[in-house]
Residue, then its C-alpha position, 0 to 999 in steps of 0.5 A: x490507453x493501452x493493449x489490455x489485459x483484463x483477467x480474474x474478472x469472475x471473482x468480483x461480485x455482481x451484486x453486493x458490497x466489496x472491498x477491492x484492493x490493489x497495488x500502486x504503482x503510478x500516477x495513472x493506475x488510479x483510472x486503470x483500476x476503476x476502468x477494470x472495476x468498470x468493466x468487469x463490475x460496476x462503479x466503483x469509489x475509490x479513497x485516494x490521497x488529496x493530492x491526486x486532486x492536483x494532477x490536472x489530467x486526473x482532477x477532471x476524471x476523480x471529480x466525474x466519477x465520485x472518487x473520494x479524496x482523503x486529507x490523510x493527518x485530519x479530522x476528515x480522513x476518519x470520516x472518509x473511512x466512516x463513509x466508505x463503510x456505510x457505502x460498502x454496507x449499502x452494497x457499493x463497491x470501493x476501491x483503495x490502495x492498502x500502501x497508502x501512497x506509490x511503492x517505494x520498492x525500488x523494483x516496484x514490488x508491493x510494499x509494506x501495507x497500512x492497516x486502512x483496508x484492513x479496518x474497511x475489511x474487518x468492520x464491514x465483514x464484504x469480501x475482499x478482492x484482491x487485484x494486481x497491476x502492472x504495465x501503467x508505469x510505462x504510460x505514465x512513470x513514478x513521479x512524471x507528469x509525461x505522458x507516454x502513450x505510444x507505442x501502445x503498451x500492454x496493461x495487464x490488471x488481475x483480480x484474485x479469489x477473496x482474502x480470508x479473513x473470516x477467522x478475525x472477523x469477530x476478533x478485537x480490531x487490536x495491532x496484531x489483527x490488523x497487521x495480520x490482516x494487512x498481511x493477508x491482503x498485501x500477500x494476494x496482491x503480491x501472488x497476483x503480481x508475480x504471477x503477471x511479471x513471471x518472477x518472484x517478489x523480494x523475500x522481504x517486504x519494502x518498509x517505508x518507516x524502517x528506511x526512513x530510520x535507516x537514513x536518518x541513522x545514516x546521516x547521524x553516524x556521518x555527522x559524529x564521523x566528522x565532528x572536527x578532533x577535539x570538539x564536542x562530539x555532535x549529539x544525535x537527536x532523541x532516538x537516532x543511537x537506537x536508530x543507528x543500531x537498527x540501521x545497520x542491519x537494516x532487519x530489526x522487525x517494528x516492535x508493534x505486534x505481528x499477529x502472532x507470528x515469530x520474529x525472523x531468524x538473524x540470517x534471513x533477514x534482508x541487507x536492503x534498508x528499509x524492508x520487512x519480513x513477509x512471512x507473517x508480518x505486516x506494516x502497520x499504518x493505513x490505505x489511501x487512507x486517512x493515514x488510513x485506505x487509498x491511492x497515491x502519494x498522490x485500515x487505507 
């Protein structure tokens, strides 16, 4: 598949159930994740998204290997979440994406997580292994259905220490102590990325809900910009007045709780729509996930 680069291999566990994390970037790291987890571990199920089911080169592959899909807005989502918890008490390894779908960050950086591998974390007390990747993109781009396997490319895949999360563990499963969580882990996974890639991630997190607000904001200013002179002014749908002042800057943090930490100053705030502060926040929402953990666009 391509010139591998496997490092970090020491910190998973041997025996025991743990909760593997990564980043997603492609189509294709789906496999490269298990093939590292393969070789370095054991086996391991990953939660992803439904629609990986319909990519005919992956079908075949998640199928033979035990992956479970997550129809994410249903009643089956939740109980995928229920299974991975029972696998992972029974001493299995799983593996899921906290973003829930591909990145959005038009570099390709991590992005605001969802809490799905958080609730997996916090209910089950496994450790967390943190893993980053990067290089499968040049095989198989965002969106492609080509394959480009030659010249072979190098595919660098690194596991980190665990995430601690051992102070929330007894803590109440509320919205600040899953975004706190989430945090954590989106943080190590972004640490092990930068360190592959040889430079630093946006000081601001990618947040796909704020960038979606951001354009509907958008799109509602320039309609009242040419509403014709003397006609009703075009009513905004309920909530894009708010959503156009927030759009503006692009900055204002969610209002759910952020585990405690302190909003960020005005002048540190990004001018790309659509992000987060870092520091101490975390999105809310789930993993490959039943709207909760996984992978792809296709806690979790």
């Amino acid at each position: 598949m391509g010139v591998k680069d496997w490092q970090g291999t020491e910190h998973l566990p041997t025996t025991g159930g743990y909760l593997a994390v990564a980043n997603h970037i492609t189509n294709l790291d789906p496999l490269t994740f298990a093939h590292f987890l393969y070789d370095s571990s054991r086996p391991p199920r990953i939660l992803a998204k439904a629609s990986l089911w319909k990519v005919p080169v992956l079908k075949g592959v998640l199928v033979r290997t035990g992956m479970i899909p997550v129809h994410r807005g249903t009643a089956g989502a939740a109980s995928s979440l229920a299974d991975a918890v029972r696998q992972l008490e029974s001493g299995e390894c799983v593996a899921v994406f906290p973003e829930g779908t591909l990145t959005r960050d038009p570099d390709l950086w991590p992005m605001v997580g969802k809490t799905g591998a958080a609730r997996l974390a916090l209910s089950s007390g496994v450790p967390v292994i943190p893993v980053a990747q990067w290089g499968p993109q040049l095989i198989l781009p965002q969106y492609s259905k080509r394959l480009h396997p030659f010249p072979r490319k190098k595919v660098s895949v690194h596991a980190g220490p665990p995430v601690d999360l051992s102070d929330l563990l007894d803590r109440p499963q509320d919205a600040a102590v899953l975004t706190e969580a989430t945090e954590r882990i989106m943080a190590a996974i972004t640490a092990l990325l930068e360190e592959i890639r040889g430079e630093k991630a946006p000081a601001v997190r990618y947040d796909m809900r704020k960038a979606a607000r951001a354009q509907q904001a958008a799109a509602a200013a320039s309609a009242l910009a040419e509403a014709p002179a003397g006609e009703p002014d075009v009513v905004p749908a309920p909530g894009t007045v708010a959503d156009a002042e927030h759009a503006t800057s692009g900055l204002v943090p969610d209002v759910e709780p952020t585990g405690g930490t302190e909003p960020v100053e005005e002048t540190g705030r990004s001018t790309r729509p659509g992000v987060e502060p870092v520091a101490g926040t975390a999105g809310t929402a789930d993993v490959a996930e039943p709207d909760q953990p996984t992978t792809d666009e296709g806690n979790k």
